[in-house]
Each structure stands twice: as structure tokens, then as C-alpha cells.
N, CA, C and O atoms as a printed pandas DataFrame, in Angstrom:
     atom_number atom_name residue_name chain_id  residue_number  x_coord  y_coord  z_coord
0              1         N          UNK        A               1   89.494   -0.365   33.780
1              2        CA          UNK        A               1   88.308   -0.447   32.943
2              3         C          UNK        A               1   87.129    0.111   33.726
3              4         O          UNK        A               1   86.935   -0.178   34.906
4              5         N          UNK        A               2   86.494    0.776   33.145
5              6        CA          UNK        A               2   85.200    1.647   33.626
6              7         C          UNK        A               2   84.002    0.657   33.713
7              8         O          UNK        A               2   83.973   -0.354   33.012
8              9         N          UNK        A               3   82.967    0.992   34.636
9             10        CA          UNK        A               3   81.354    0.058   34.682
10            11         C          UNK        A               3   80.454    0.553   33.830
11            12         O          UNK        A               3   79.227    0.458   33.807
12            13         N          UNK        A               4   81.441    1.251   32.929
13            14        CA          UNK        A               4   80.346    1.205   31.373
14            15         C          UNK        A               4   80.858    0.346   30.028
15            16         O          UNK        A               4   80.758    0.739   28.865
16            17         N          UNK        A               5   81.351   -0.746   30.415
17            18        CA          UNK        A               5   82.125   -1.259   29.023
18            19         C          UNK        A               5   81.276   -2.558   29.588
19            20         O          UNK        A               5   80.835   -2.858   30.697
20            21         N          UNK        A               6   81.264   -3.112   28.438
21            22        CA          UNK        A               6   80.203   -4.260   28.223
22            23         C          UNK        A               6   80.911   -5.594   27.548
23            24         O          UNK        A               6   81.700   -5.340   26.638
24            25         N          UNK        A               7   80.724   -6.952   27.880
25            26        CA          UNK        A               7   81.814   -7.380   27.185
26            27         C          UNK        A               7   80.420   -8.346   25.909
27            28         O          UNK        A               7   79.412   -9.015   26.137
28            29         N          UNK        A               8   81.072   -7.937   24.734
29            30        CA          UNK        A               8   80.533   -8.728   23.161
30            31         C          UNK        A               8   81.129   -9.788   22.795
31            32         O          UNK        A               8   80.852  -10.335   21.728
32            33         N          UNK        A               9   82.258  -10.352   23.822
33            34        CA          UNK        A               9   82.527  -11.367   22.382
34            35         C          UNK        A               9   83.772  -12.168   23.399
35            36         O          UNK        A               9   84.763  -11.603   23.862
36            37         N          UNK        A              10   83.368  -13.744   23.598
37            38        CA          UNK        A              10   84.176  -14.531   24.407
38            39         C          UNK        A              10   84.372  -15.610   23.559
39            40         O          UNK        A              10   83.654  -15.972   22.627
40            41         N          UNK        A              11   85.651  -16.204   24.058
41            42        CA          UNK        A              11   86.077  -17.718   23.585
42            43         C          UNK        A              11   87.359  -17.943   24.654
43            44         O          UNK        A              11   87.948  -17.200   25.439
44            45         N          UNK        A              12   87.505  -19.665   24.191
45            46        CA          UNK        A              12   88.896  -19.742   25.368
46            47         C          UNK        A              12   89.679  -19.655   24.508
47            48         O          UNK        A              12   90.741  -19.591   25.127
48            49         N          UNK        A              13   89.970  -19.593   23.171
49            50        CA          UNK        A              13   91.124  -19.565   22.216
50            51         C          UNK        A              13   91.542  -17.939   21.980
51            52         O          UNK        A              13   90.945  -17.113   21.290
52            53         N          UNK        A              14   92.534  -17.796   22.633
53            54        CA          UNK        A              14   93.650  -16.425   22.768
54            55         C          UNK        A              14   93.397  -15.761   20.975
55            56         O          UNK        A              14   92.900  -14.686   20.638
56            57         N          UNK        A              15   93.848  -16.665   20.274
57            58        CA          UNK        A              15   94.500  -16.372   18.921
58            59         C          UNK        A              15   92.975  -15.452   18.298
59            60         O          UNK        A              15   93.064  -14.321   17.820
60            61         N          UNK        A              16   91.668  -16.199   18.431
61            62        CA          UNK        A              16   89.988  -15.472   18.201
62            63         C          UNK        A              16   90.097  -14.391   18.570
63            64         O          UNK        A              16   90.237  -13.507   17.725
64            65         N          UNK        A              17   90.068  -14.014   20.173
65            66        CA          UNK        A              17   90.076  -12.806   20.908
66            67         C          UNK        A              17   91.122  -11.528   20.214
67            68         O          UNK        A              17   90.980  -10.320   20.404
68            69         N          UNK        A              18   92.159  -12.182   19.391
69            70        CA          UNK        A              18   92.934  -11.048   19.323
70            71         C          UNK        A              18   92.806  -10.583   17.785
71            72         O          UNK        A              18   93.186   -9.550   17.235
72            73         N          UNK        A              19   92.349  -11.352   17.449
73            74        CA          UNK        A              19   91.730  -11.331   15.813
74            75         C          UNK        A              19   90.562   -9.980   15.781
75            76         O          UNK        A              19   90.404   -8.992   15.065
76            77         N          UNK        A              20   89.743  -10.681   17.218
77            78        CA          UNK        A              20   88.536   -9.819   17.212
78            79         C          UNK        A              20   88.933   -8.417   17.712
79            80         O          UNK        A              20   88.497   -7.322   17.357
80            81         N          UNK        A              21   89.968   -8.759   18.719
81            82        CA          UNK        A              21   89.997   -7.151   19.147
82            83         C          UNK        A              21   91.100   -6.115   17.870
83            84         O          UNK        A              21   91.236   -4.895   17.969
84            85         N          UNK        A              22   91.710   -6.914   16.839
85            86        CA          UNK        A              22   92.491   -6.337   16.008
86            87         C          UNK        A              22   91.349   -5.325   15.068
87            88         O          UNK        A              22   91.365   -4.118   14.823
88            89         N          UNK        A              23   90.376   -6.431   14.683
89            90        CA          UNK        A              23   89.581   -5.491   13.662
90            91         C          UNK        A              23   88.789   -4.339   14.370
91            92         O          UNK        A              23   88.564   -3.226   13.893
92            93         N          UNK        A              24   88.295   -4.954   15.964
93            94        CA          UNK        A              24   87.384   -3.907   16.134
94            95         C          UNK        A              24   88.703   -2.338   16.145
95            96         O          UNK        A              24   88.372   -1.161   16.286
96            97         N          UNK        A              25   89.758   -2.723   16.005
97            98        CA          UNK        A              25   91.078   -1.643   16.183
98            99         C          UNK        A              25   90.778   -0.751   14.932
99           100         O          UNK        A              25   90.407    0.421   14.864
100          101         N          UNK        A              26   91.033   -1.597   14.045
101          102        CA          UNK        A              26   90.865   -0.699   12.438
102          103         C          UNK        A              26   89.372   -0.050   12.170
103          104         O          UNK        A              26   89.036    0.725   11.275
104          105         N          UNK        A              27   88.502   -0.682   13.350
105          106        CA          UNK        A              27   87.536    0.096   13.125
106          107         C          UNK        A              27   87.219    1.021   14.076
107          108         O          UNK        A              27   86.110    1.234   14.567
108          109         N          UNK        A              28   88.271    1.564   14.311
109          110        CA          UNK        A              28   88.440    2.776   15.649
110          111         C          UNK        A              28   87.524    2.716   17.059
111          112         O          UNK        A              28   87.099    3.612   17.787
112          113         N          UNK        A              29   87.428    1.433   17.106
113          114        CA          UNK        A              29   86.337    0.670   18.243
114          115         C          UNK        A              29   88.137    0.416   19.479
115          116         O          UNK        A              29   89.072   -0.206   18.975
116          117         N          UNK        A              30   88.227    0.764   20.382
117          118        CA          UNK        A              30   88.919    0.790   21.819
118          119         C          UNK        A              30   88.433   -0.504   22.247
119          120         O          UNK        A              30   87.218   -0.366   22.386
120          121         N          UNK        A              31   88.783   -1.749   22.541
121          122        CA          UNK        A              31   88.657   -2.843   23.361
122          123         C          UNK        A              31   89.787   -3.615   24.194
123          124         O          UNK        A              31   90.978   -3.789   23.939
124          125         N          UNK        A              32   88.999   -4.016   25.276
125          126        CA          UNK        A              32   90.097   -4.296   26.000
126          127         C          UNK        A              32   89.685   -6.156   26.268
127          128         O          UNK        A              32   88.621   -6.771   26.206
128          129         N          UNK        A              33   90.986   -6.544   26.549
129          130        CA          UNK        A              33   90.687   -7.898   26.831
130          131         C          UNK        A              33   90.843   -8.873   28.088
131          132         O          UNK        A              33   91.971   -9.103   28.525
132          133         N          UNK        A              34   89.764   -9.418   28.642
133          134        CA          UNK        A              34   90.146   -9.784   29.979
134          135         C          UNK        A              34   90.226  -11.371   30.363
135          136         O          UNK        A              34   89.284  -12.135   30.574
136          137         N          UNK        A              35   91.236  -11.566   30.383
137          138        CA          UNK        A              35   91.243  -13.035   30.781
138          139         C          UNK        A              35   90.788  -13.477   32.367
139          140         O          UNK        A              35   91.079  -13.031   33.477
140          141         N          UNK        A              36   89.838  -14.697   31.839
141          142        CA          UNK        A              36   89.249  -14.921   32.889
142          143         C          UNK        A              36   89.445  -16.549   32.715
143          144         O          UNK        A              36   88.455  -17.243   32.949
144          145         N          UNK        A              37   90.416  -17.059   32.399
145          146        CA          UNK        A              37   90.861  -18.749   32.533
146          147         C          UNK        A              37   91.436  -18.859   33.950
147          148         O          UNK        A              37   92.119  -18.023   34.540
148          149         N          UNK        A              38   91.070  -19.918   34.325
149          150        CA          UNK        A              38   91.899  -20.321   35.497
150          151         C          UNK        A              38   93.342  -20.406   35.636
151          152         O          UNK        A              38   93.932  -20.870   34.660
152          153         N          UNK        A              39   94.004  -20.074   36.593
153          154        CA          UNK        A              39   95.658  -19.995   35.863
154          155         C          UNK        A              39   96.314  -21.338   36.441
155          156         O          UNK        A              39   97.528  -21.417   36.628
156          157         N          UNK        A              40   95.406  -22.416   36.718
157          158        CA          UNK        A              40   96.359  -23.700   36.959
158          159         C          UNK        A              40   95.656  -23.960   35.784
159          160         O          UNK        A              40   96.516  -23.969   34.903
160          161         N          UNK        A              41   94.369  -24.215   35.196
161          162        CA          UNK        A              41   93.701  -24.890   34.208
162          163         C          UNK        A              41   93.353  -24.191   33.172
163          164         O          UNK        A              41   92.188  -23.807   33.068
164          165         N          UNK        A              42   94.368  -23.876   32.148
165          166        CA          UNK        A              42   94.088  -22.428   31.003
166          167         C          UNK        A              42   92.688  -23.188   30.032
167          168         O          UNK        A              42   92.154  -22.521   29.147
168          169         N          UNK        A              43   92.231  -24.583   30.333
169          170        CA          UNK        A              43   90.664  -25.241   29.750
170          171         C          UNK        A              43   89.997  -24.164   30.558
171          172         O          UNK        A              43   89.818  -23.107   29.954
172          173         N          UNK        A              44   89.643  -24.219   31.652
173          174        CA          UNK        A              44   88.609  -23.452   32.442
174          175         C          UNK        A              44   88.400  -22.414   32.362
175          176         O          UNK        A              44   89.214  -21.676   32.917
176          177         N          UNK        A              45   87.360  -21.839   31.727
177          178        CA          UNK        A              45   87.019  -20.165   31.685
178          179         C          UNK        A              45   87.133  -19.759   30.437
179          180         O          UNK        A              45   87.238  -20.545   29.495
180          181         N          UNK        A              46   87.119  -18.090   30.287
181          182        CA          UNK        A              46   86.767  -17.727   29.316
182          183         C          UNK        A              46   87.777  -16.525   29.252
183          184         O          UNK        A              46   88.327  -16.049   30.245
184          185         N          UNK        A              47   87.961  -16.074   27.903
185          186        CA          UNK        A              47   88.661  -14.856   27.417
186          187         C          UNK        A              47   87.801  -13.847   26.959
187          188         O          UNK        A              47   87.159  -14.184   25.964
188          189         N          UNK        A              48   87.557  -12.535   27.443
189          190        CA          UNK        A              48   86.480  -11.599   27.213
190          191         C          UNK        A              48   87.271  -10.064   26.514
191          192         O          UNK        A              48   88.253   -9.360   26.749
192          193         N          UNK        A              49   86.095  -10.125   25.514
193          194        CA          UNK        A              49   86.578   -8.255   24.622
194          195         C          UNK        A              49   85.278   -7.721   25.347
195          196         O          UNK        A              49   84.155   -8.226   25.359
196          197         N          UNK        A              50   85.715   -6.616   25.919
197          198        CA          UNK        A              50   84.924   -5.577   26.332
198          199         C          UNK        A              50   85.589   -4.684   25.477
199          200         O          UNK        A              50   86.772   -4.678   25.137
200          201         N          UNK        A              51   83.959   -3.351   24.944
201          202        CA          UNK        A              51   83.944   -2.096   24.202
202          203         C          UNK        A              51   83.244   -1.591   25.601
203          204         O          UNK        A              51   83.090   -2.172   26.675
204          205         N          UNK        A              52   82.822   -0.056   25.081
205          206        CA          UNK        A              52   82.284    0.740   26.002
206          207         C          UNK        A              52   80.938    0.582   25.377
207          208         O          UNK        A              52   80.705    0.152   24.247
208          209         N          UNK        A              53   80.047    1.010   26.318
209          210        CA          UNK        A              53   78.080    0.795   25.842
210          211         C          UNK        A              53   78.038    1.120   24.633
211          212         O          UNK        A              53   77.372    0.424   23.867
212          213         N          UNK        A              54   78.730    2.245   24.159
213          214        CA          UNK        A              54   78.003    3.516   23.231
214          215         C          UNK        A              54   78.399    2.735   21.765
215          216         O          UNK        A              54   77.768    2.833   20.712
216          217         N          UNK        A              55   79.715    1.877   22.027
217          218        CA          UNK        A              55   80.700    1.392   20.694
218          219         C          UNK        A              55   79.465   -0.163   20.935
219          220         O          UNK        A              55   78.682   -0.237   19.987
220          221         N          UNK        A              56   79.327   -0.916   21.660
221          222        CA          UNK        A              56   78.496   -1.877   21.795
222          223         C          UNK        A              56   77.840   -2.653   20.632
223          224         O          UNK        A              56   77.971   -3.851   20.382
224          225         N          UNK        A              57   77.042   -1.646   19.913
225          226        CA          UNK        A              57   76.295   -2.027   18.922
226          227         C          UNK        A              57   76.788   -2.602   18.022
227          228         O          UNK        A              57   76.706   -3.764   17.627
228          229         N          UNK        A              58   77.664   -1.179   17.479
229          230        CA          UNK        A              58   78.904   -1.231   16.367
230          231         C          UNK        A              58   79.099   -2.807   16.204
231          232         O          UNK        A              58   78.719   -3.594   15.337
232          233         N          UNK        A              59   79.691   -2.928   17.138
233          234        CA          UNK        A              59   81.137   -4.131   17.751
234          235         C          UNK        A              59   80.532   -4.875   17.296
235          236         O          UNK        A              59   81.031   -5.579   16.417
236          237         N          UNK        A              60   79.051   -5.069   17.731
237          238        CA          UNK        A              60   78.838   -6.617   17.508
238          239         C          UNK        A              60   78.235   -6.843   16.048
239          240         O          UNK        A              60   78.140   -7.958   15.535
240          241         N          UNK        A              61   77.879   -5.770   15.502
241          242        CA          UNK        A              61   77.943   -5.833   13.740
242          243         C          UNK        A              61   78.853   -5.949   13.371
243          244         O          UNK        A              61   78.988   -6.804   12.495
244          245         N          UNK        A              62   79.846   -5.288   13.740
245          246        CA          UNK        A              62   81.020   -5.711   12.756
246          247         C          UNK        A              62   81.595   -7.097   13.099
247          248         O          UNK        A              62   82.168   -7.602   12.133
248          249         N          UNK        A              63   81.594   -7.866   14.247
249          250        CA          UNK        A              63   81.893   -9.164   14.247
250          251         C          UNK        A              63   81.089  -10.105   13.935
251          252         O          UNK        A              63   81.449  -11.281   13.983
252          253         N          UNK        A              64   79.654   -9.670   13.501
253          254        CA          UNK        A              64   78.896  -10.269   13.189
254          255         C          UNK        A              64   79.164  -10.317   10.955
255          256         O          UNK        A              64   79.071  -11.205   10.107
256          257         N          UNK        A              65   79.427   -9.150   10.936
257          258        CA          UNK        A              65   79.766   -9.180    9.600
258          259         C          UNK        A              65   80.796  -10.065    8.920
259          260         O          UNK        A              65   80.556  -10.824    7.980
260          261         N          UNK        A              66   82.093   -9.857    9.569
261          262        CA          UNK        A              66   83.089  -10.171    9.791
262          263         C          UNK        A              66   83.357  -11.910   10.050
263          264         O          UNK        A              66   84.503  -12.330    9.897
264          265         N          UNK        A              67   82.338  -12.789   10.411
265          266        CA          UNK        A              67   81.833  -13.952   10.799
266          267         C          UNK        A              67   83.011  -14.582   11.535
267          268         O          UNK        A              67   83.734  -15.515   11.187
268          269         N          UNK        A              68   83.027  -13.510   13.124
269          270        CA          UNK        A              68   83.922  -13.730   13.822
270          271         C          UNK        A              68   83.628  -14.505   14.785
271          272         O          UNK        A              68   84.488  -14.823   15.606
């Protein structure tokens, strides 16, 4: 992943994250997903969708539309 992708959109629930990164898919938005839970304590931390800057905006309208 490049130091131009930005991350829009966290939760600790797996099943959200992949919801979110499915649509931003159909909407030809590229995201990647980075888990950042602790791996003895999958409570602790967070699950992150990063887009790139430029898709950024997009992303977060459409999950904002989307009432993701």
C-alpha cells in the first residue's frame, strides 16, 4: 500500500468492513483492508478501508449515502 491512501472507514466487526469495501468495488473505488486488532485479543483495535486521496471524497459519499 502506497503513503497516498487514506483510510475512511473503521469498525471492529469484519462482516461492516467487507460490506463497505464490496460497494466501494461496484463503484470502481480500489480499497484495501487493514487489520489492526490485536491477534491474542480480536476486542482490541480496529479494522481499516483505505482508498487512495484522489477516490477519498467519493468513498466517503458513497458510504455516507449508503448509511454504512
Amino acid at each position: 500500500m502506497d503513503k497516498n491512501w487514506e483510510s475512511i472507514y473503521l469498525s471492529n466487526k469484519m462482516h461492516l468492513v467487507e460490506i463497505v469495501k464490496a460497494v466501494l468495488a461496484d463503484n470502481n473505488i480500489p480499497a484495501v483492508v487493514v487489520d489492526k486488532r490485536d491477534s491474542s485479543y480480536v476486542s482490541i483495535g480496529d479494522i481499516e478501508v483505505y482508498v487512495s486521496e484522489e477516490n477519498a471524497i467519493l468513498a466517503r459519499v458513497i458510504i455516507e449515502q449508503n448509511q454504512l
